[in-house]
C-alpha positions in Angstrom: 28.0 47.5 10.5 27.0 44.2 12.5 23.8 43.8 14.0 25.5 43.4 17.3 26.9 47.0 17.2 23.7 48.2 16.1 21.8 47.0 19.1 24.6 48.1 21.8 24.4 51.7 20.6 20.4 51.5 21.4 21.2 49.9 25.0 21.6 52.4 28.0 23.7 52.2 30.9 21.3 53.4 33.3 17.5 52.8 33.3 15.1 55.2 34.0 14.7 53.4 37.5 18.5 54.2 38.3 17.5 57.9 39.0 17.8 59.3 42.1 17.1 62.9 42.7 19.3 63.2 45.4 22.5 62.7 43.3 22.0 65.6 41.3 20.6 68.4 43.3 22.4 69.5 46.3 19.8 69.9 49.0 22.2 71.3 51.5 23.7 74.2 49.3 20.1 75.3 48.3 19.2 75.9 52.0 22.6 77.2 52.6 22.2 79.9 50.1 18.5 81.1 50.7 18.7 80.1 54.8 16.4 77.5 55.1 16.1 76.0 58.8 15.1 72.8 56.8 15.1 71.3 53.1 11.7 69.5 53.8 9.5 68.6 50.5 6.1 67.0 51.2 6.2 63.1 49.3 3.6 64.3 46.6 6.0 67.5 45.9 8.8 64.9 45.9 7.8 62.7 43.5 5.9 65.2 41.2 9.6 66.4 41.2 10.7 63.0 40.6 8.5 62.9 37.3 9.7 65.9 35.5 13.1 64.5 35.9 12.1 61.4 34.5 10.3 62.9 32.3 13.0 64.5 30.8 15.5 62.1 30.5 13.1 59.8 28.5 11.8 63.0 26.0 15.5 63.7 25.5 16.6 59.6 25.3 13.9 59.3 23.3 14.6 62.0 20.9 19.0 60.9 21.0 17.7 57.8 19.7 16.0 59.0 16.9 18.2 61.4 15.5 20.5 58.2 15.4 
């Protein structure tokens, strides 16, 4: 196997910075199905959110890479 391949299988599409929250949950439909007047979430709730997301793809990226 080249060296070339090698390195491409350890290079990601998307960065941890390309996440965004918004794409993957569906705001609307949770305050559709428990009737919420509003979806708010303070900032600090939002980004504590944010983190386990993150969080998660890197334990999981992390761990893909090593079982390699």
């Amino acid at each position: 196997m080249e060296l070339k391949s090698i390195i491409m299988k350890d290079t990601f599409t998307k960065t941890i910075d390309d996440f965004e929250m918004d794409n993957y949950i569906d705001w609307k439909k949770i305050c559709e199905d428990f009737e919420l007047a509003t979806g708010d979430l303070s900032p600090n709730s939002f980004f504590k959110l944010e983190n386990i997301f993150k969080e998660y793809i890197e334990t999981n990226r992390n761990e893909n890479l090593f079982r390699r």
